[in-house]
N, C-alpha and C positions, 0 to 999 in steps of 0.2 A: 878254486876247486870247492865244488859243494862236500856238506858234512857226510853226505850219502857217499860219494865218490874216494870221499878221504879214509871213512868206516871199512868200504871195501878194498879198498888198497892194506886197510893193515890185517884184516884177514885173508887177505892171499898172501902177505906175510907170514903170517901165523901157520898158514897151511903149508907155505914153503920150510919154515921152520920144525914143522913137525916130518917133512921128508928126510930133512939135513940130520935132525937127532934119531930117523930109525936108523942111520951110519954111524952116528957117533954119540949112542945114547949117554955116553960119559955129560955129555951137554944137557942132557935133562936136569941137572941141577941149576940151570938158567933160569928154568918156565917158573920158580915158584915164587921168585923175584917180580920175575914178570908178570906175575898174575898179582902180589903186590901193589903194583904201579901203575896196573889196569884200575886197578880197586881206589889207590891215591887219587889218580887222574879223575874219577868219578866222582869223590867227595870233593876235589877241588872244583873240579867244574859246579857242583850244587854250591859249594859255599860262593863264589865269586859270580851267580847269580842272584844269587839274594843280596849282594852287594850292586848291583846294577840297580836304578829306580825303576824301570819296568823287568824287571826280572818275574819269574815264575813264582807263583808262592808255595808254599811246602804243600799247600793239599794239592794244587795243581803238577804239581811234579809226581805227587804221589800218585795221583789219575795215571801220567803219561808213562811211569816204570812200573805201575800193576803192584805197586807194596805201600807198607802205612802210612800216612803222615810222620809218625813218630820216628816210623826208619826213615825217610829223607832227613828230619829234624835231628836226628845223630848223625848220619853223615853232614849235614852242615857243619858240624860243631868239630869232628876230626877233619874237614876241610880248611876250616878255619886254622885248627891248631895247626896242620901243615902249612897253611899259607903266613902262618906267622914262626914259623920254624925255615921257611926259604928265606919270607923278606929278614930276619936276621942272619943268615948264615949269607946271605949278599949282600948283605949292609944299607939296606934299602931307607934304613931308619939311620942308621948313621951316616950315609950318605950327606940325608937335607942337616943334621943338625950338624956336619962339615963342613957343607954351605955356607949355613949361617953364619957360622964360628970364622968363615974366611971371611965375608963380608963385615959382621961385626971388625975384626981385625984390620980390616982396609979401610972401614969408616965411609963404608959406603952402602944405600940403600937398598934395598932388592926391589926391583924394576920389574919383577916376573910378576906376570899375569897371574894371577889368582885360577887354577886350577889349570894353565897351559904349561911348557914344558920350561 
């Protein structure tokens, strides 16, 4: 699925969504969350492209959403901070050094490819 196809899919959600809360506007307390996580989802995706080697650079991002350099260049930085706020709360860091600690432990080498799984 293209990123166009996927965009529009979630605003015909969103529009669905906003039929469902004129019945049960009690649910309006959902959207502000969700507007939230629209906002996370944004700075996560800038930051985990500046993390990519041909990723975008912050003036050219800032060309393609119409705002400053500087404002992409903060959104990196609270991308970043979430994306190091997930990889601890999934253990993503304590995962590999459990690895090791098992390996260590059995006395045996680690055999994985240098940047494969």
């Amino acid at each position: 699925m293209e990123t166009e196809d996927y965009v529009a899919m979630l605003h015909r959600m969103v529009e669905a969504l906003a039929r469902r809360l004129a019945d049960d506007p009690v649910g309006l307390v959902h959207v502000e969350p969700l507007r939230e996580h629209l906002r996370d989802a944004m700075n996560t995706a800038i930051a985990i492209n500046q993390e990519k080697p041909r990723g975008y650079s912050f003036g050219e991002l800032a060309k393609i959403l119409g705002i400053k350099r500087e404002s992409v260049y903060e959104r990196a930085i609270k991308g970043r901070a979430l994306l190091a706020e997930l990889r601890t709360r999934l253990g993503v860091v304590s995962l590999r050094e459990h690895r090791q600690e098992q390996l260590d432990r059995a006395g045996v080498p680690d055999r994985r490819i240098a940047g494969g799984g």
